[in-house]
NUKESE-283810 format. One record per residue (C-alpha): residue in one letter; y, z, x. Coordinates in nm, 2 decimals, always signed. Example, Ala and Ser with C-alpha at 12.3 -4.5 7.8 and 13.67 -1.06 7.14 Angstrom:
REC; A; -0.45; +0.78; +1.23;
REC; S; -0.11; +0.71; +1.37;
% end
This chain:
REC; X; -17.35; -13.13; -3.13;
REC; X; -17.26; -13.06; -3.48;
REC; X; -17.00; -13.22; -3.67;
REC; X; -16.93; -13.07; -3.98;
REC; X; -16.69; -13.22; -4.22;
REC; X; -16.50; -12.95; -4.51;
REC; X; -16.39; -13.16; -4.77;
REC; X; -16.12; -12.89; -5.03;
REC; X; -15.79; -12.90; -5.13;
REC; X; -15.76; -12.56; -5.05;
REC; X; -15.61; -12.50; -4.70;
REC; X; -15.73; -12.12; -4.75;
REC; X; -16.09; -12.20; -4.88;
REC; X; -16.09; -12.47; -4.56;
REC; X; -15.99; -12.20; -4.28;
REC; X; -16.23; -11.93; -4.48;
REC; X; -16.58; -12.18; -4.45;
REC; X; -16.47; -12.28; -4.10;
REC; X; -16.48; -11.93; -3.94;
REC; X; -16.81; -11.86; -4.19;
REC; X; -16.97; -12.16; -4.02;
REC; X; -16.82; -12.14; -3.66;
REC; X; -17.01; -11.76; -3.63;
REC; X; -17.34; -11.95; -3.73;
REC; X; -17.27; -12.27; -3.56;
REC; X; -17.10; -12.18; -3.23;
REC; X; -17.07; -12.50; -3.08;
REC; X; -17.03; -12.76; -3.39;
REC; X; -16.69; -12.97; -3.43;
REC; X; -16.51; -12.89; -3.76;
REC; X; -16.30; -13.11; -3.93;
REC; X; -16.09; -13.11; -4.26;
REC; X; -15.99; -13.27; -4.55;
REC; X; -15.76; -13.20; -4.86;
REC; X; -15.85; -13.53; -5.07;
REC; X; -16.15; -13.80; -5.13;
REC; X; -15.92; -14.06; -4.95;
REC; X; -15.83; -13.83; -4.64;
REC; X; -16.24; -13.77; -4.63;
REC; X; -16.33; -14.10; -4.63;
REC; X; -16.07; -14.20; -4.36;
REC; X; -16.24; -13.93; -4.11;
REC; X; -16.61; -14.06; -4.24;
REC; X; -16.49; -14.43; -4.13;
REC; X; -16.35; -14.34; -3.82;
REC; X; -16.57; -14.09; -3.67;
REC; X; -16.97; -13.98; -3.71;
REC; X; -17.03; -13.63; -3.92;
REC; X; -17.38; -13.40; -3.91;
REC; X; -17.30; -13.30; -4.28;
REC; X; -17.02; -13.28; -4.55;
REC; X; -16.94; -12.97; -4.72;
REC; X; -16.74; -13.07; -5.04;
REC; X; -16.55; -12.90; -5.31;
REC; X; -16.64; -13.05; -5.64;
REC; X; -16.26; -12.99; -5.82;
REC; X; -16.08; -13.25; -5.53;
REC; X; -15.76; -13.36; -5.77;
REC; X; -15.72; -13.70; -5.82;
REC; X; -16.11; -13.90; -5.67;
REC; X; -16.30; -13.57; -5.76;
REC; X; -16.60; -13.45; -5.60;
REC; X; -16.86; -13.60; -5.76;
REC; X; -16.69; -13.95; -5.73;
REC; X; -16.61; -13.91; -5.40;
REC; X; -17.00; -13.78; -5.38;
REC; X; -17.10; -14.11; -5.45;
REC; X; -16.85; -14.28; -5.26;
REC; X; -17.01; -14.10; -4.98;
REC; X; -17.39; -14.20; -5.07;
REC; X; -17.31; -14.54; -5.11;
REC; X; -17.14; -14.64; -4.77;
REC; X; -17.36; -14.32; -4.55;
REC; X; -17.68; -14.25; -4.75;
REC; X; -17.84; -14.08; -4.50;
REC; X; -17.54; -13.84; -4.50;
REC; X; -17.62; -13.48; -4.62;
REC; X; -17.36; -13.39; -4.80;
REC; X; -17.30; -13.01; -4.98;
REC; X; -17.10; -12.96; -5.29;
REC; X; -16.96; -12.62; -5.27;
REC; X; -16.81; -12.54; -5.63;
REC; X; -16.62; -12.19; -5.81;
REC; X; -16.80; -12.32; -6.15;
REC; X; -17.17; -12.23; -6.17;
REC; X; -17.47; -12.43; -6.14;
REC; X; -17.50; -12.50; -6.48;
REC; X; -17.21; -12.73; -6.53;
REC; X; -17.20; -12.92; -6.20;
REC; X; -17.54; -12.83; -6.02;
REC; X; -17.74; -13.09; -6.16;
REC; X; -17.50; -13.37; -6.17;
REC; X; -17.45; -13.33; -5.83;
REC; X; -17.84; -13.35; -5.70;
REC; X; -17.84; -13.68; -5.93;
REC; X; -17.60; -13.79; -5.70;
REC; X; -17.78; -13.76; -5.39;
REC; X; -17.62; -13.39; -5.25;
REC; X; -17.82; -13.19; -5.05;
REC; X; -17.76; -12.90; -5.20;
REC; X; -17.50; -12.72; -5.43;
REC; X; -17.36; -12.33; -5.38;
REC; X; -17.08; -12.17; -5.54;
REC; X; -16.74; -12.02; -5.37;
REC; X; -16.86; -11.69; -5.52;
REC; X; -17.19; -11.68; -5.25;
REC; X; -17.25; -11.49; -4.92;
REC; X; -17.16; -11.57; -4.58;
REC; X; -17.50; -11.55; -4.50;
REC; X; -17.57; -11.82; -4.82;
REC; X; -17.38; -12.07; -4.69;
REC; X; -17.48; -12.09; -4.33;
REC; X; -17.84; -12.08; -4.44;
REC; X; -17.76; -12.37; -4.69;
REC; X; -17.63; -12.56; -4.40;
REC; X; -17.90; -12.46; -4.17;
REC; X; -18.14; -12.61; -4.41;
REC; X; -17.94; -12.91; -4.48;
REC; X; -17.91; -13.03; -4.12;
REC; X; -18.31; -12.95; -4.06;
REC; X; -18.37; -13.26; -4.31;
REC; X; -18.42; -13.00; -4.61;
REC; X; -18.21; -12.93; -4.98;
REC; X; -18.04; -12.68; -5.07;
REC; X; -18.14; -12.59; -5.42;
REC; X; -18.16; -12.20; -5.53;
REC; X; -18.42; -12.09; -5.81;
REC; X; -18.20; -12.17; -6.11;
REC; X; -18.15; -12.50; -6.07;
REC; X; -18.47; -12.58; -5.92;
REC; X; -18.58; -12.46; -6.32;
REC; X; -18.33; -12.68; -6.49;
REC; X; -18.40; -12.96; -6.28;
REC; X; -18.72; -12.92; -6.36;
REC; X; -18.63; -12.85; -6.78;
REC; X; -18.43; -13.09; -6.77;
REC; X; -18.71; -13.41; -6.64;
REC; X; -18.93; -13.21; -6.89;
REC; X; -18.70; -13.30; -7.16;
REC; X; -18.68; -13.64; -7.11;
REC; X; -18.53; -13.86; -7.43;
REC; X; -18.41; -13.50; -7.58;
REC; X; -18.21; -13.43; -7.31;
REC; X; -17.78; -13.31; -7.50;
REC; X; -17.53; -13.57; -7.48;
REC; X; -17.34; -13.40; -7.31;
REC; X; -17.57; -13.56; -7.02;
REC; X; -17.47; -13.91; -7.08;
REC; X; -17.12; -13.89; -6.99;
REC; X; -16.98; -14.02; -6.68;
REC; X; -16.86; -13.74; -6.45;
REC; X; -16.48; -13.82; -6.53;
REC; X; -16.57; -13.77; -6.86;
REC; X; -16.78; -13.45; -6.84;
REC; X; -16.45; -13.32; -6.60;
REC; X; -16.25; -13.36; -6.91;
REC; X; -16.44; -13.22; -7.16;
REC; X; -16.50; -12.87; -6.93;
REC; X; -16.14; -12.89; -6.90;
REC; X; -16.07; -12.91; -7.27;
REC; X; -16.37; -12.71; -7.39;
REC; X; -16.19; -12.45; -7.11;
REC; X; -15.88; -12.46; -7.37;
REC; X; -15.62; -12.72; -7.13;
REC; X; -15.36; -12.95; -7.30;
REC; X; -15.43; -13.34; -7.23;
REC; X; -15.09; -13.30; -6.99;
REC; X; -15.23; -12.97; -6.80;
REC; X; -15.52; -13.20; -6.75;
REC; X; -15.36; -13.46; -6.66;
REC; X; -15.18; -13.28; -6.37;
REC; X; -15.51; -13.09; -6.26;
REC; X; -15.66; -13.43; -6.19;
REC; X; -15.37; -13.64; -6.09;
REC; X; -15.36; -13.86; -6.42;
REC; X; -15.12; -13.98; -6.64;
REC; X; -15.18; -13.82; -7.01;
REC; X; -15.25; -14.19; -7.17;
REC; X; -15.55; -14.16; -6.89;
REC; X; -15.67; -13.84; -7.02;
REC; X; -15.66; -13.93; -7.35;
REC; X; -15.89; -14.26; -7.30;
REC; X; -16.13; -14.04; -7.17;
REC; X; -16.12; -13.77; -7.48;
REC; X; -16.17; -14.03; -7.67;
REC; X; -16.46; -14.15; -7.49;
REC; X; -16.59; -13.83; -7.52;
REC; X; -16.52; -13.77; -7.87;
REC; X; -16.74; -14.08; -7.95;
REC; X; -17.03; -14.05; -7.69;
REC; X; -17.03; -13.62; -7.86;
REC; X; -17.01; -13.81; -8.24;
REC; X; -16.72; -13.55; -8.27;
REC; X; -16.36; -13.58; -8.41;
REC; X; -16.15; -13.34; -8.30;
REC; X; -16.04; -13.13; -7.99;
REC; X; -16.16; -12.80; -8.12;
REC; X; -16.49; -12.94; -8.20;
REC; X; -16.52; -13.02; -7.82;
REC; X; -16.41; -12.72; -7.75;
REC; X; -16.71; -12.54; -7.98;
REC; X; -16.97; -12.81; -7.82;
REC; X; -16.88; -12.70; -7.47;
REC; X; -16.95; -12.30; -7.58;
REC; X; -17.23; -12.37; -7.74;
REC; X; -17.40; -12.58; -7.44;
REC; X; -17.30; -12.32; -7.18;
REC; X; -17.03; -12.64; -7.04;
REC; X; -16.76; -12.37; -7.00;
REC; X; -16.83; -11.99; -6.94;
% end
């Protein structure tokens, strides 16, 4: 039997995967979870065939709850299901050890056939990221530096290169602003930038916010 495991805070975005997936997987066992903590709870106390995970969980967010997941079930195929494209998440995510990576904005038919080839032992990677994944090996030392910040830190600068205050981030991602501010800093210095609106220029000009 299939035991699928829909990790979003969304209660809408839960029910809408659950009847997608219960048309292509009559008999599988569905269960849900708002947060990292409440997913790790249901991975400790029963088995799962896969993990389908949003990647904007408030406080743990996806990707750290990603590896959370790799590191105590690494045989585990988890899915990171995402409303921001490929280009700012995608990649960080197969790093991680997801099986795959698909946007809120794709098809019914997208998503079951993601899953499908998930629990067959494949990945789930679509044409585009297949190329940057491949670009970015290619470019090796080169690579932006953008790429060398923790995912925490990455989360911030999208949200600040997306125009958010250090308090509307802080209350997106369940941290105090002192928090937030740590990590612009760490940002700031990683980026060899000085100010806010120079992070927010970066994240145009690398494609980190659309």
């Amino acid at each position: 039997m299939t035991r699928i495991l829909i990790v979003d805070d969304h209660a809408v975005v839960r029910k809408g995967t659950k009847q997608i997936l219960s048309a292509a997987f009559p008999n599988s066992v569905f269960g849900e979870a708002a947060t990292a903590a409440e997913a790790m709870a249901l991975l400790r106390n029963q088995s799962w065939s896969v993990v389908i995970m949003d990647v904007g969980l408030p406080g743990r967010g996806g990707l750290d709850a990603l590896k959370d997941i790799k590191s105590e079930y690494p045989k585990l195929p988890v899915l990171i299901q995402s409303m921001y494209g490929e280009e700012q998440y995608a990649l960080r995510a197969v790093r991680a050890g997801a099986s795959g990576y698909i946007t809120k904005e794709s098809s019914a038919d997208a998503l079951a056939g993601a899953i499908q080839k998930i629990l067959q032992g494949g990945k789930y990677i679509s044409a585009a990221l297949g190329e940057a994944l491949v670009t970015s090996l290619s470019r090796g030392n080169e690579r932006p530096r953008h790429e060398d910040l923790s995912d925490r830190e990455y989360q911030v600068l999208r949200l600040i290169g997306s125009g958010k205050s250090v308090k509307e981030i802080g209350l997106q991602l369940s941290l105090s602003a002192k928090t937030v501010s740590t990590y612009r800093a760490r940002v700031l210095l990683k980026l060899e930038l000085s100010t806010s609106a120079e992070l927010i220029h970066y994240s145009v000009l690398h494609h980190i916010v659309e």
